[in-house]
C-alpha positions as CSV (number, residue, x, y, z in Angstrom):
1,X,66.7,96.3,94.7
2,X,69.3,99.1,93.8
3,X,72.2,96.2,94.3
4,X,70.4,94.3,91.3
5,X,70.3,97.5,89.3
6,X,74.0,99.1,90.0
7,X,76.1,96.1,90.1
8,X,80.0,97.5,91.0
9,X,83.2,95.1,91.6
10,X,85.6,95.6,94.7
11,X,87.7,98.4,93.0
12,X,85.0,100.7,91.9
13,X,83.3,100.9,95.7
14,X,87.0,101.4,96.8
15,X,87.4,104.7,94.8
16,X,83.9,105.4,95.3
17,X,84.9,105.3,98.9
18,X,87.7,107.6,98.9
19,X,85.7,110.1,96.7
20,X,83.8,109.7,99.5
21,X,85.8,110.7,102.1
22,X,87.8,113.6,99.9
23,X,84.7,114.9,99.7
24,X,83.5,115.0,103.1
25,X,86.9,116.3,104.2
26,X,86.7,119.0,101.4
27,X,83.7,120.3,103.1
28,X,85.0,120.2,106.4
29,X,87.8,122.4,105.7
30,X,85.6,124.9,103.5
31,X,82.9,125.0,107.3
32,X,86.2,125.0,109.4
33,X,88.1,127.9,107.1
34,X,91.4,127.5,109.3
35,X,95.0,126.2,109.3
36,X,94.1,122.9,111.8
37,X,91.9,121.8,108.8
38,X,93.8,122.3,105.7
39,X,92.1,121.6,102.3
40,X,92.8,118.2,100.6
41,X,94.7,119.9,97.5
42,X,97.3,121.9,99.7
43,X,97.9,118.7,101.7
44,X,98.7,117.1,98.2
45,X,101.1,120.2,97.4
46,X,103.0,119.6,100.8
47,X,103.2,115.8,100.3
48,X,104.7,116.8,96.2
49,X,107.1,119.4,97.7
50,X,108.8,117.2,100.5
51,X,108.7,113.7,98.3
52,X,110.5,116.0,95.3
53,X,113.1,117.8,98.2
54,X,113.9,114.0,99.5
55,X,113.1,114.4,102.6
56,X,109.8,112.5,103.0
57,X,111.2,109.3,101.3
58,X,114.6,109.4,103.6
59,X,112.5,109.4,106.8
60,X,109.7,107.0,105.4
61,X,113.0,104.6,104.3
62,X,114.5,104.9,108.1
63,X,111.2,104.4,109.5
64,X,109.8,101.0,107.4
65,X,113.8,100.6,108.2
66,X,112.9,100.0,111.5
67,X,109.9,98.5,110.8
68,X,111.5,95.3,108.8
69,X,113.7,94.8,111.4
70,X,111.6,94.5,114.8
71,X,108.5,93.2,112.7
72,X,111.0,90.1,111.7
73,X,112.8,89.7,115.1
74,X,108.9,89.7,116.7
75,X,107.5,87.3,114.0
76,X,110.2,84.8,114.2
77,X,110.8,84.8,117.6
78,X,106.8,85.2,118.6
79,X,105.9,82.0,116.0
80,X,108.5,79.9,117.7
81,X,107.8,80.2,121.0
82,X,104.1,79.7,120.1
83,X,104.3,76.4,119.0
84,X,106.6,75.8,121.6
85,X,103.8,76.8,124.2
86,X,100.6,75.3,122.2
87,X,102.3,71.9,122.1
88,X,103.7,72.0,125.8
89,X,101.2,72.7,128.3
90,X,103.7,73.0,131.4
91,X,105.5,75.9,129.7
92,X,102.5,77.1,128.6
93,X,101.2,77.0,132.7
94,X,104.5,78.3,133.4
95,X,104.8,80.8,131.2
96,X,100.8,82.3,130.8
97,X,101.3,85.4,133.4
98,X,104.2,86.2,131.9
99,X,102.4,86.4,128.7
100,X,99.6,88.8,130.5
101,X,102.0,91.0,132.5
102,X,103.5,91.8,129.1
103,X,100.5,92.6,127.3
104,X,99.4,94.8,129.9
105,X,102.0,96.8,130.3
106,X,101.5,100.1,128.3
107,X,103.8,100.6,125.1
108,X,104.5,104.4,126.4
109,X,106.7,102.5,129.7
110,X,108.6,99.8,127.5
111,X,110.0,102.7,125.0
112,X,110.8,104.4,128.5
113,X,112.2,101.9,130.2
114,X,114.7,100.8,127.0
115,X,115.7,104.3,126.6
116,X,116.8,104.3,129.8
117,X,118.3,101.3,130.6
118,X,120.0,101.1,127.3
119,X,120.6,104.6,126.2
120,X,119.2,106.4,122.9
121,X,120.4,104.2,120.9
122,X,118.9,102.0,117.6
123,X,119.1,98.8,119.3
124,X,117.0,100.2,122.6
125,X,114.3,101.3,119.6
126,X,114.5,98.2,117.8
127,X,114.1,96.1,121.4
128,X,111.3,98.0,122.6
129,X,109.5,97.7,119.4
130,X,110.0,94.2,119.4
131,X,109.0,93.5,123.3
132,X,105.8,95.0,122.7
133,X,104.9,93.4,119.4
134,X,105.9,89.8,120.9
135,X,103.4,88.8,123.4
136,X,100.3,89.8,120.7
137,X,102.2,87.2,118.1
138,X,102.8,84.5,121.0
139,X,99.2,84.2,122.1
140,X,98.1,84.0,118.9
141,X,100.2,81.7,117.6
142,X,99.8,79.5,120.6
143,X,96.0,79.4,120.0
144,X,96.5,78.2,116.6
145,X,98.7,75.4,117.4
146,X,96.5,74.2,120.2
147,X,93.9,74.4,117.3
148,X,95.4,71.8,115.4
149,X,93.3,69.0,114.6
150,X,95.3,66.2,116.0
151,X,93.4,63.3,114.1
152,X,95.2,64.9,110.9
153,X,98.4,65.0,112.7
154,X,97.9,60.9,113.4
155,X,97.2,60.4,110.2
156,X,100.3,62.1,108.9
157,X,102.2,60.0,111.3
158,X,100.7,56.6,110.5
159,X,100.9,57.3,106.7
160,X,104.9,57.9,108.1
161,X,105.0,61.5,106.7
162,X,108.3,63.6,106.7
163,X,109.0,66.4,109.2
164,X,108.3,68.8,106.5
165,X,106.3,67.2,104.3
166,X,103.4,67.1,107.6
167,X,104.3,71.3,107.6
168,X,104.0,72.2,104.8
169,X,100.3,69.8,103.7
170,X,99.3,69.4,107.3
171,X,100.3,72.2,110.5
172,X,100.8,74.8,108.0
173,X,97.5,75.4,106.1
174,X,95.6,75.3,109.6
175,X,98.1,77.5,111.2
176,X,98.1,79.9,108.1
177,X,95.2,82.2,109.3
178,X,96.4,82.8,112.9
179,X,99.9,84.0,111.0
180,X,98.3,86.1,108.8
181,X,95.9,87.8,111.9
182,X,99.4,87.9,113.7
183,X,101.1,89.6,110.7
184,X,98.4,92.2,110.2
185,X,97.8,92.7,113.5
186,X,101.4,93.5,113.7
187,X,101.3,96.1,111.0
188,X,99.1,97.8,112.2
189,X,100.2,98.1,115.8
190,X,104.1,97.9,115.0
191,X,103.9,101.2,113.3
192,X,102.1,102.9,116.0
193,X,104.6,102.0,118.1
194,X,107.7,102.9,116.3
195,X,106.3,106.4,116.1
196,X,106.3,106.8,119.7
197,X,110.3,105.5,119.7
198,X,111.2,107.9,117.2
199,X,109.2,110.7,118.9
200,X,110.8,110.3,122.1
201,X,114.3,108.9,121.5
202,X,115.6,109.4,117.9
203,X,117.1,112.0,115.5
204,X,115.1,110.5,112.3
205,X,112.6,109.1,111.0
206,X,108.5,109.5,110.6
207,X,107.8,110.0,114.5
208,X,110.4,112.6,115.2
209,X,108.9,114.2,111.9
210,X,105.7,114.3,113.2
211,X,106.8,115.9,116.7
212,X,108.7,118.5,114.8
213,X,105.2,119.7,112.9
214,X,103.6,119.8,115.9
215,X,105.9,121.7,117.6
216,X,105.3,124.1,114.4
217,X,101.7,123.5,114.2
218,X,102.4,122.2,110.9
219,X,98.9,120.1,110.2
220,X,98.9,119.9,106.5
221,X,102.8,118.3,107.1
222,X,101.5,116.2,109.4
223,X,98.8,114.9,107.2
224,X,101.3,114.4,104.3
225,X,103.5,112.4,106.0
226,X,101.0,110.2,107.9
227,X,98.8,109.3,104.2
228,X,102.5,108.5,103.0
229,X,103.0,105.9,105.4
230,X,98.9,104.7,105.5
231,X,99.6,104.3,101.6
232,X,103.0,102.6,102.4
233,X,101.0,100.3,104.7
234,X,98.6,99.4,102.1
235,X,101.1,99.0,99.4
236,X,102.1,95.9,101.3
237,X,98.4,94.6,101.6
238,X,97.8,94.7,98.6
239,X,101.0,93.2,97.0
240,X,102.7,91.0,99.5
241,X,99.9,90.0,101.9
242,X,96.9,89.4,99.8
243,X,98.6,87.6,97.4
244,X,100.8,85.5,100.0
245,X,96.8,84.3,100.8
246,X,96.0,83.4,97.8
247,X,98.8,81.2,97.3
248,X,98.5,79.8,100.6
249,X,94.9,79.1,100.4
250,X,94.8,78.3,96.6
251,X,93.8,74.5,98.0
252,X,89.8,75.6,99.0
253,X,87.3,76.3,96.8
């Protein structure tokens, strides 16, 4: 009844949302009247004051830095092996506990274990990131291609199709959602991830940011810097992913 009455498109519930959730967090700090909880406004003065000094956008730029880097290495790497597994079922046998020993084994003892083999360096951060990001993009990937309708696949072959002509109008459009669930899966847990490397093992960046305000009980710091990079996040949702859909899927109706 109140649907037929207030009709609202996507972007108004959005805002209406976040006005929401402002002000249920604006109340929250007025009960809570203390420093853990501070008040949306001085959260935006801390966020204003370290984007104008330069620090938040130099460790935000180190950070999605890292980000880029072991999100590609995962993707690319994590898509080929895949296929290579959904279309070959004695590597796939072969390889399976592999797969499940690796995504069982916490994130926390990977960062550890590259730190110390390898040292504090970038490349130990970067490899860490990417072994626990791989085996989530491998499994899925896999399931997709052994999701492949394989009557279309003859076809493609009988009408004598071209290696990349049956990619890009046959494999790719079925395979299309499992890369985008791989990619945003990946978003969400790369950054997680990352954090923890830069916590425990690096000089820069968001993580080690966020260990230094709570060393200083900082919570209004640590806010600012974790909506930067939630925004940063979305940013990319909204203007690389959703549109990369779009265009992908443009064929349904």
């Amino acid at each position: 009844m109140l649907t037929g009455i207030f009709k609202f498109n996507h972007t108004t519930i959005t805002l209406l949302s976040l006005l929401v959730l402002l002000g249920i967090w604006q109340l929250a700090a007025s009960v809570a009247n203390s420093l853990t909880l501070p008040y949306p406004a001085h959260v935006a003065q801390v966020f204003w004051q370290a984007t104008q000094s330069g620090e938040l956008p130099y460790h935000l730029g180190v950070t999605l830095l890292r980000l880029l880097v072991s999100f590609s290495i995962a993707m690319v790497l994590g898509c080929a092996i895949g296929v290579m597994l959904g279309k070959n079922k004695t590597l796939d046998a072969f390889f399976d506990n592999w797969l499940v020993i690796f995504l069982n084994i916490p994130a926390l003892v990977t960062i550890i274990l590259c730190y110390v083999w390898f040292g504090l360096a970038e490349s130990a951060a970067i490899l860490a990131v990417v072994i626990n990001k791989l085996p989530n993009v491998i499994v899925t990937i896999r399931e997709g291609t052994r999701a492949l309708d394989k009557d279309l696949l003859e076809m493609a072959e009988s009408y004598r199709f071209e290696r990349k002509k049956t990619f890009v109008h046959v494999i790719w459009p079925q395979l299309h959602p499992f890369v985008m669930a791989a990619t945003r899966s990946g978003l969400a847990l790369i950054w997680k991830i990352i954090l923890v490397v830069e916590l425990l093992g690096r000089s820069n960046g968001m993580g080690y940011q966020l260990h230094l305000f709570f060393q200083l009980f900082d919570v209004a710091s640590l806010l600012a810097y974790t909506f930067a990079f939630v925004a940063v996040i979305q940013l990319i949702e909204w203007l690389l992913l959703r549109p990369l859909d779009r265009k992908a899927l443009r064929w349904r109706r």
